[in-house]
PADRENMAR-501784 format. One record per residue (C-alpha): residue number from 1; residue in one letter; x negated, y negated, z negated. Coordinates in nm, 2 decimals. Last residue first. Example, Ala and Ser with C-alpha at 12.3 -4.5 7.8 and 13.67 -1.06 7.14 Angstrom:
- 2 | S | -1.37 | 0.11 | -0.71
- 1 | A | -1.23 | 0.45 | -0.78
% end
This chain:
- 316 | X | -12.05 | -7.50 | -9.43
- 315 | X | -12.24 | -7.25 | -9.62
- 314 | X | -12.22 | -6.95 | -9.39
- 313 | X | -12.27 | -7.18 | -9.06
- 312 | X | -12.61 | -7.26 | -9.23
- 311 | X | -12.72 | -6.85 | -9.19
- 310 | X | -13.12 | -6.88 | -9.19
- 309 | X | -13.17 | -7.21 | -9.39
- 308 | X | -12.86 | -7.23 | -9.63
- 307 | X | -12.87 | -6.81 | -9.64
- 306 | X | -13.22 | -6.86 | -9.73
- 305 | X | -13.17 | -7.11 | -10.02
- 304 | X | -12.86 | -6.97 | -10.19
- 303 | X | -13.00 | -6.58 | -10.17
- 302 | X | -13.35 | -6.49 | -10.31
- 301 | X | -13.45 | -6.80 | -10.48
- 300 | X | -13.11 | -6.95 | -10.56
- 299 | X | -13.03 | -6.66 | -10.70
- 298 | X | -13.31 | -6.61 | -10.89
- 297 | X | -13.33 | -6.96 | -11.05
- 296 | X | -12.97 | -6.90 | -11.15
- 295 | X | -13.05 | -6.54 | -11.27
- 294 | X | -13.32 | -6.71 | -11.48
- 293 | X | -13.68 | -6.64 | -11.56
- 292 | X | -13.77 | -6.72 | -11.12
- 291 | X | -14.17 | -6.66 | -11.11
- 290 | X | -14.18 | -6.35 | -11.35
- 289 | X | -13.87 | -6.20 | -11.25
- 288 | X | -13.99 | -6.20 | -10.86
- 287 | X | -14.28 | -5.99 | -10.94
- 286 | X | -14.10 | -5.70 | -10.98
- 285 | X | -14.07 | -5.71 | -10.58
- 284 | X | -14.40 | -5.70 | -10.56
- 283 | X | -14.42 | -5.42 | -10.72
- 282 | X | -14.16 | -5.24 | -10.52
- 281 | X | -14.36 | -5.41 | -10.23
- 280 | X | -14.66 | -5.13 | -10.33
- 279 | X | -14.96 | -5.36 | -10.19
- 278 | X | -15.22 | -5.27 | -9.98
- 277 | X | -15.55 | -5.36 | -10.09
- 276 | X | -15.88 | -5.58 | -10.03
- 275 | X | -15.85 | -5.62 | -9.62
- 274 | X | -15.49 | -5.77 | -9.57
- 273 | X | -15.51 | -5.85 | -9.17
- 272 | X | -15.11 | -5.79 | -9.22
- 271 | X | -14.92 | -5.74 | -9.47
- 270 | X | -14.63 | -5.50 | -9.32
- 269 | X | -14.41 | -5.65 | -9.51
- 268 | X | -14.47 | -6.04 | -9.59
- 267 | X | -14.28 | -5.92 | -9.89
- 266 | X | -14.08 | -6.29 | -9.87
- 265 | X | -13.94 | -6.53 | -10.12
- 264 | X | -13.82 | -6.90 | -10.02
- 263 | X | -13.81 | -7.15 | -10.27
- 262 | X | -13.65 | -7.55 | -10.16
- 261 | X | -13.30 | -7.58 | -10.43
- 260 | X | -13.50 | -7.48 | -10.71
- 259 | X | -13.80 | -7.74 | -10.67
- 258 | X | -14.00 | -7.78 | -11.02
- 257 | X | -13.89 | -7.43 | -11.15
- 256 | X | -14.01 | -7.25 | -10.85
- 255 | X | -14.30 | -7.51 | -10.77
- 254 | X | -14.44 | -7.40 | -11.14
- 253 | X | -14.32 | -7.05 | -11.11
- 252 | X | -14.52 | -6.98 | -10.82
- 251 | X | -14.84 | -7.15 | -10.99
- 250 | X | -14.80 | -6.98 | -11.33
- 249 | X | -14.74 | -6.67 | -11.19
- 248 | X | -15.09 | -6.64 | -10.89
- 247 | X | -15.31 | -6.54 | -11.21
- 246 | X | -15.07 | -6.24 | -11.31
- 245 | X | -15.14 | -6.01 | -11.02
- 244 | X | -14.91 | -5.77 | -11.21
- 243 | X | -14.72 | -5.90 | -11.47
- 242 | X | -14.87 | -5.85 | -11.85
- 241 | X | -14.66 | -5.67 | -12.08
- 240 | X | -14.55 | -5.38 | -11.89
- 239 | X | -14.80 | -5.10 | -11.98
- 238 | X | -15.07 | -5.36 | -11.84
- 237 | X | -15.03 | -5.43 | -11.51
- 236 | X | -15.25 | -5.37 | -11.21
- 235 | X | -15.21 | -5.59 | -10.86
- 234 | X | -15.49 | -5.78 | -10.87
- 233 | X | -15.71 | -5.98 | -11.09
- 232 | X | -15.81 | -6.22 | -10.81
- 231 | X | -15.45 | -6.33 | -10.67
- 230 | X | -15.38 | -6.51 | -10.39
- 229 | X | -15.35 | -6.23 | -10.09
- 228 | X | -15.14 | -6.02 | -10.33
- 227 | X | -14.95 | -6.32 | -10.43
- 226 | X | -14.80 | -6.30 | -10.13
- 225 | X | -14.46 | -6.52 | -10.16
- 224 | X | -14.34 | -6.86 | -10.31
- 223 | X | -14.24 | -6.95 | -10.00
- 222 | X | -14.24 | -7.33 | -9.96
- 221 | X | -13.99 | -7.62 | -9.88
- 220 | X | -14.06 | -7.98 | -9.76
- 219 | X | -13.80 | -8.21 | -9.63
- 218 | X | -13.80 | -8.43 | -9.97
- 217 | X | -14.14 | -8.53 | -9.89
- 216 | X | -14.31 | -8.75 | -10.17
- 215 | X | -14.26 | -8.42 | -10.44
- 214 | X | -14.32 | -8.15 | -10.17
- 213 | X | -14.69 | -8.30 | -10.10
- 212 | X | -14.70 | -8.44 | -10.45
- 211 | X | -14.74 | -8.07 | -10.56
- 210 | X | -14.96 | -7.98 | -10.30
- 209 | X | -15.20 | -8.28 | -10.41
- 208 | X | -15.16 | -8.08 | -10.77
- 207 | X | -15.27 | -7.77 | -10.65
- 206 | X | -15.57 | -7.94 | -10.53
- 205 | X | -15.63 | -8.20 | -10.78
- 204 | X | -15.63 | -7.97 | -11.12
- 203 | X | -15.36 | -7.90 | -11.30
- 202 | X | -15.33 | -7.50 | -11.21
- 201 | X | -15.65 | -7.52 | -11.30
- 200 | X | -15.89 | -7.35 | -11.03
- 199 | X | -15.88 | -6.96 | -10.99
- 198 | X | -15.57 | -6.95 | -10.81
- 197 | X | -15.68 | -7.10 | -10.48
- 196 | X | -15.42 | -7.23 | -10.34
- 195 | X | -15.28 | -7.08 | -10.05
- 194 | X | -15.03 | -7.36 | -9.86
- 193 | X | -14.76 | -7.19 | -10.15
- 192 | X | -14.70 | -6.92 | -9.99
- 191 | X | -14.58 | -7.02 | -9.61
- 190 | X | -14.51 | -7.39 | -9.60
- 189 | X | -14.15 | -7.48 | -9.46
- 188 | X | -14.05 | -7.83 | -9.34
- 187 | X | -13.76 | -7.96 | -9.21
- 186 | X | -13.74 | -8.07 | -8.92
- 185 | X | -13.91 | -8.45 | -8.78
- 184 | X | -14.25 | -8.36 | -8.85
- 183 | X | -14.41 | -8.68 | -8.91
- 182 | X | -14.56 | -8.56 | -9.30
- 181 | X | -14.72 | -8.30 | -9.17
- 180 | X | -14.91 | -8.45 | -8.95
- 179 | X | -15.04 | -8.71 | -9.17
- 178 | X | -15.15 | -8.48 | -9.44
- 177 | X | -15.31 | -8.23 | -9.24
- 176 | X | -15.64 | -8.37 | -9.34
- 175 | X | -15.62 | -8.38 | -9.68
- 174 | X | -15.44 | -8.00 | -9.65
- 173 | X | -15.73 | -7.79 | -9.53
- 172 | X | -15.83 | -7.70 | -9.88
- 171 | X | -15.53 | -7.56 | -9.98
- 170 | X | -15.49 | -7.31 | -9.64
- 169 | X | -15.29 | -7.35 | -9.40
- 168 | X | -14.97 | -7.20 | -9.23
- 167 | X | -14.67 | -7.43 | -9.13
- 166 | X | -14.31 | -7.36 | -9.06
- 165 | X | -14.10 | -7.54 | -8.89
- 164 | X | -13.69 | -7.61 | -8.87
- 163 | X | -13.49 | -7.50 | -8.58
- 162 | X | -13.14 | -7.72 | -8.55
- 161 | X | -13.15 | -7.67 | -8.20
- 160 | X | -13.21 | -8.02 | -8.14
- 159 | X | -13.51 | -8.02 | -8.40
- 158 | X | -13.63 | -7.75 | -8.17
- 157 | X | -13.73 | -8.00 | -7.88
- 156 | X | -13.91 | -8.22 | -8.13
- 155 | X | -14.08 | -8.01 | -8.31
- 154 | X | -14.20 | -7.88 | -7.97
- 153 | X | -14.36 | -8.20 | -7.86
- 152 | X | -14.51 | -8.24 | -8.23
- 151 | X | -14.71 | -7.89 | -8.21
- 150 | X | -14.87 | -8.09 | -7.82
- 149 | X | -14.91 | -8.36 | -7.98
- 148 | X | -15.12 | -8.16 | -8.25
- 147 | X | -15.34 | -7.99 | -8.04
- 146 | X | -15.37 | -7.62 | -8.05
- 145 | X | -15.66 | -7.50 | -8.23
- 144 | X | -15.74 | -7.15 | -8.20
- 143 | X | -15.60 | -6.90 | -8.41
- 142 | X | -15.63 | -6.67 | -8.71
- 141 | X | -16.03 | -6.76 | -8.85
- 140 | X | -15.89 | -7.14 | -8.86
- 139 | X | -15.58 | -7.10 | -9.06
- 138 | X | -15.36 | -7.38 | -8.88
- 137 | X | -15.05 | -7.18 | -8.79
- 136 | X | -14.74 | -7.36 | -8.68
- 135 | X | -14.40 | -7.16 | -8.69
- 134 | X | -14.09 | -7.20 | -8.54
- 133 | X | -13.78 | -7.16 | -8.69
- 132 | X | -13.41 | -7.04 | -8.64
- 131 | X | -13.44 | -6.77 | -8.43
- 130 | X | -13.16 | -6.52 | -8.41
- 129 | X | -13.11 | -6.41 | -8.06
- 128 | X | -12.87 | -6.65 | -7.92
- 127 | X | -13.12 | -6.87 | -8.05
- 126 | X | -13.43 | -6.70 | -7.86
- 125 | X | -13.22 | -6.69 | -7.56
- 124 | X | -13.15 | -7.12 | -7.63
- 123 | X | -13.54 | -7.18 | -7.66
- 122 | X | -13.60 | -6.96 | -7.32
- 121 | X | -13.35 | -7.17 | -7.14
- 120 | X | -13.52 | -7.50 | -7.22
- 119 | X | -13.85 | -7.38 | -7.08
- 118 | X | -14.17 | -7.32 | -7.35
- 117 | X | -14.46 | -7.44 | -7.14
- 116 | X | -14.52 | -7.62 | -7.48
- 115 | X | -14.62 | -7.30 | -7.64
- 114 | X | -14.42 | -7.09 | -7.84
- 113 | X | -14.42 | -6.94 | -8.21
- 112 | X | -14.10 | -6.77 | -8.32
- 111 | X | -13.93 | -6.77 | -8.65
- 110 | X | -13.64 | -6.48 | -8.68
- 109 | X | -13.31 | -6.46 | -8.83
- 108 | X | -13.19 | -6.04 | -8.92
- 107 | X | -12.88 | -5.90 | -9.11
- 106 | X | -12.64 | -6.02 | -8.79
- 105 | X | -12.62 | -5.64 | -8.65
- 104 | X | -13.00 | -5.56 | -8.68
- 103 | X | -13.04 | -5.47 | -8.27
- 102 | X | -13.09 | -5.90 | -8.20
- 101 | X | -13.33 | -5.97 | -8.49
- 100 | X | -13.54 | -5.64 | -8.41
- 99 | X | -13.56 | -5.71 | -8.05
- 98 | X | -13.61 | -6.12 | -8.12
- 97 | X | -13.94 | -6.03 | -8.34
- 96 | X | -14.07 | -5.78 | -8.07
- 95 | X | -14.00 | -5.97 | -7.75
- 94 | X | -14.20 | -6.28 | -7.92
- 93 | X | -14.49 | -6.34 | -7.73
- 92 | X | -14.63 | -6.68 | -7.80
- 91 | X | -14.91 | -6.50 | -7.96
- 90 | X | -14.83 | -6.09 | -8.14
- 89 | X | -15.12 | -6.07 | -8.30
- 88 | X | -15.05 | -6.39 | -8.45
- 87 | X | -14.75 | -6.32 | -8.67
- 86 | X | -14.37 | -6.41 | -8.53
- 85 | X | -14.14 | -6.42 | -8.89
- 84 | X | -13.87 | -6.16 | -8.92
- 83 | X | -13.63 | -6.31 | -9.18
- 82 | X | -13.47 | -5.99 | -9.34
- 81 | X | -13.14 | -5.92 | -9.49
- 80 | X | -12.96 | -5.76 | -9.78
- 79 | X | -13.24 | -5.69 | -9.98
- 78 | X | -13.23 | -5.37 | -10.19
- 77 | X | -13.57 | -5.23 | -10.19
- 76 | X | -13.49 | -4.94 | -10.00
- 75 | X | -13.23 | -5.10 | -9.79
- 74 | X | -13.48 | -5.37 | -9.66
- 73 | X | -13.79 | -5.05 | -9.65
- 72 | X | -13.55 | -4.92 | -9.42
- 71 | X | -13.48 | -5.20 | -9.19
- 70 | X | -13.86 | -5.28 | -9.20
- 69 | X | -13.94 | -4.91 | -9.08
- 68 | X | -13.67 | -4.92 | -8.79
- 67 | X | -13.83 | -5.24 | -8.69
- 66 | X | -14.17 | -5.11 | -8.64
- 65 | X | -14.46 | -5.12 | -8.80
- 64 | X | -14.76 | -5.05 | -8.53
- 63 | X | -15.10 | -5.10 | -8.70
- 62 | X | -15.25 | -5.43 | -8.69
- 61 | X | -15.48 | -5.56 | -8.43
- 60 | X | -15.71 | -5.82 | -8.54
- 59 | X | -15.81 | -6.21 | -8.38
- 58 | X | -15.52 | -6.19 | -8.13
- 57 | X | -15.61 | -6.32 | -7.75
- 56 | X | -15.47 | -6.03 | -7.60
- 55 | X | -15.16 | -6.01 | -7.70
- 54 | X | -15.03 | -5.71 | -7.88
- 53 | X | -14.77 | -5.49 | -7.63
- 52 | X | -14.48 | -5.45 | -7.72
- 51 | X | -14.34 | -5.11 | -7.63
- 50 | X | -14.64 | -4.94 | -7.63
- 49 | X | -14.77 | -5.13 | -7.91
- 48 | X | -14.49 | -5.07 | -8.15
- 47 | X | -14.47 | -5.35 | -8.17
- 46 | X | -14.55 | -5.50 | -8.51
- 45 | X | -14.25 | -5.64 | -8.69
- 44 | X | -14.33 | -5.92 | -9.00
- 43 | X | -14.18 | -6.00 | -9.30
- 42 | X | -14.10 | -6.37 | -9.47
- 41 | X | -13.75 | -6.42 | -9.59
- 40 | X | -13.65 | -6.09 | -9.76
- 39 | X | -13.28 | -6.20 | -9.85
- 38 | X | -13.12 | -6.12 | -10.11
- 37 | X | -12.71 | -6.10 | -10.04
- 36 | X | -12.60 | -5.95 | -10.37
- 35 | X | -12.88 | -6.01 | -10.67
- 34 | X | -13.20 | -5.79 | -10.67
- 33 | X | -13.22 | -5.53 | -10.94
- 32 | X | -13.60 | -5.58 | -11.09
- 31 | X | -13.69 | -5.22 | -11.16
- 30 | X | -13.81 | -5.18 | -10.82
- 29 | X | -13.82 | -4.86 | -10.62
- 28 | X | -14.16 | -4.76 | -10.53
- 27 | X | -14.32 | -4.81 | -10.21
- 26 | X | -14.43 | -4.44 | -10.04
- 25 | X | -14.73 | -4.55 | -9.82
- 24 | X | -14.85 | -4.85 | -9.86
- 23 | X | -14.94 | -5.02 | -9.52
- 22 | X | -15.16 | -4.96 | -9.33
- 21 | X | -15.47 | -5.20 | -9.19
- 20 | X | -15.73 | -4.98 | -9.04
- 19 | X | -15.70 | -4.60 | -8.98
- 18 | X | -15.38 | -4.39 | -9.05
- 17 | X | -15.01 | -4.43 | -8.98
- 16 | X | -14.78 | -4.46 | -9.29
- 15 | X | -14.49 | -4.26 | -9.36
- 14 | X | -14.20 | -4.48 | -9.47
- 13 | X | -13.91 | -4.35 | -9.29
- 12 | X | -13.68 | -4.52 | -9.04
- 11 | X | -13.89 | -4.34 | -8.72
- 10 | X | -14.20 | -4.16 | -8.86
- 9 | X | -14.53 | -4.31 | -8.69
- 8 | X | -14.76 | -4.15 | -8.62
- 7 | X | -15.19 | -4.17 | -8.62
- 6 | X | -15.48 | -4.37 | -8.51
- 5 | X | -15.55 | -4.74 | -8.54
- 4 | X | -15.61 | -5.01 | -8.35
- 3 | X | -15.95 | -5.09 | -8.36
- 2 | X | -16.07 | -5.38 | -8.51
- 1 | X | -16.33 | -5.21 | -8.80
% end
């Protein structure tokens, strides 16, 4: 099933298309009241096709979710700003990403992935248009391998612009990452957590080799986002008393709690390649409470940390 899917899409609504890969229709409206100026710091546009076409290297084809959706999921769920991160079906392409960043009247950054062809002029448009990151993906079954001097070349050039990076692996892969992370020369941002797997001890050596990761490298953030592509008992609740995919909690608010002032949140709206269920972001958004107890914790979290990253010259 890699076919684009079939169906409509309804313009600033939530209607979902149908066929492979949609997202939940109808999200709920969180009982966790988000503090003024959250920020929704890892989503995603896709296309719409037509418009922006998917490249043609991508390893799945998502359906379309445009910006007009993503603005009105922001409002629905009460954020007060987005950080459009490029995903892999779109490649080095990022016409999408910097259209919605551009048309969102200031409420949008953007992370971008580029190649080393990248000219000097094309990094200062993608500025003007919001970008303030670029991202590095190493999950293998997502992308090819790009070598590293080349991923060291750029975080040079974007260091300049004041761009930070952010990297995508996977737990196990991170031994032999190690040295490459560690001579970036931006700050660092891992997406969720580098995906550990949630079913080992929370103490054991994996998580724990993440933990020294951000401990020995004060440049190192990390989203404490997706738990829906973390968790193995899922998204259900229990009348209230247990959170929803309650296995990923203890590892979120671990690096949380440990590193306040570096915690990013994100939906990862529309979720893409996301084969086992689609999950209501109202949910996810009650999630938050779990992770971050306090309002402090919360607000640095959802607001104080992204707005330092994304919008510096607010904080100066």
């Amino acid at each position: 099933m890699n076919g684009k899917p079939t169906g409509k899409e309804t313009s600033g609504g939530f209607e979902k298309t149908t066929g492979w890969l949609d997202w939940y229709a109808g999200p709920s409206r969180p009982r966790f009241r988000l503090p003024a100026g959250a920020v929704d710091a890892h989503c995603h546009v896709f296309g719409p096709g037509a418009l922006f076409p998917y490249a043609p290297e991508r390893k799945y084809t998502p359906c379309d979710a445009s910006k007009a959706q993503l603005f009105a999921l922001r409002d629905h769920l009460g954020f007060a700003r987005n950080v459009v991160v490029q995903a892999t079906c779109h490649g080095a392409d990022n016409r999408a990403m910097a259209d919605a960043c551009r048309t969102s009247g200031g409420k949008a950054r953007g992370v971008a992935t580029v190649k080393r062809s990248v000219t000097d002029g094309e990094l200062q448009a993608l500025h003007a248009a919001g970008v303030r990151g670029v991202r590095f993906n190493f999950v293998k079954r997502l992308v090819d391998f790009t070598p590293k001097d080349e991923l060291l070349e750029i975080a040079g050039r974007i260091k300049q612009l004041g761009w930070h990076v952010v990297i995508y692996f996977e737990a196990v892969d991170l031994p032999e990452l190690w040295d490459f992370f560690t001579a970036l020369p931006t700050t660092v941002v891992v997406d969720h957590m580098g995906r550990p797997d949630v079913s080992k001890p929370i103490d054991g050596p994996e998580f724990a080799l993440f933990l020294r990761f951000m401990r020995e490298q004060g440049n190192v953030w990390s989203k404490v986002s997706c738990p829906e592509r973390l968790s193995a008992s899922g998204p259900n609740a229990l009348d209230g008393e247990q959170a929803a995919y309650r296995d990923v909690v203890p590892f979120a608010r671990r690096v949380v709690e440990e590193f306040p002032d570096r915690v990013l949140w994100g939906t990862d709206w529309p979720h893409p390649n996301l084969k086992n269920h689609m999950p209501d972001d109202g949910l996810l958004v009650d999630f938050i409470p779990n992770i971050a107890v306090t309002a402090e914790l919360q607000h640095k979290l959802l607001v104080a940390n992204p707005t330092r990253l994304y919008w510096p010259e607010e904080t100066r």
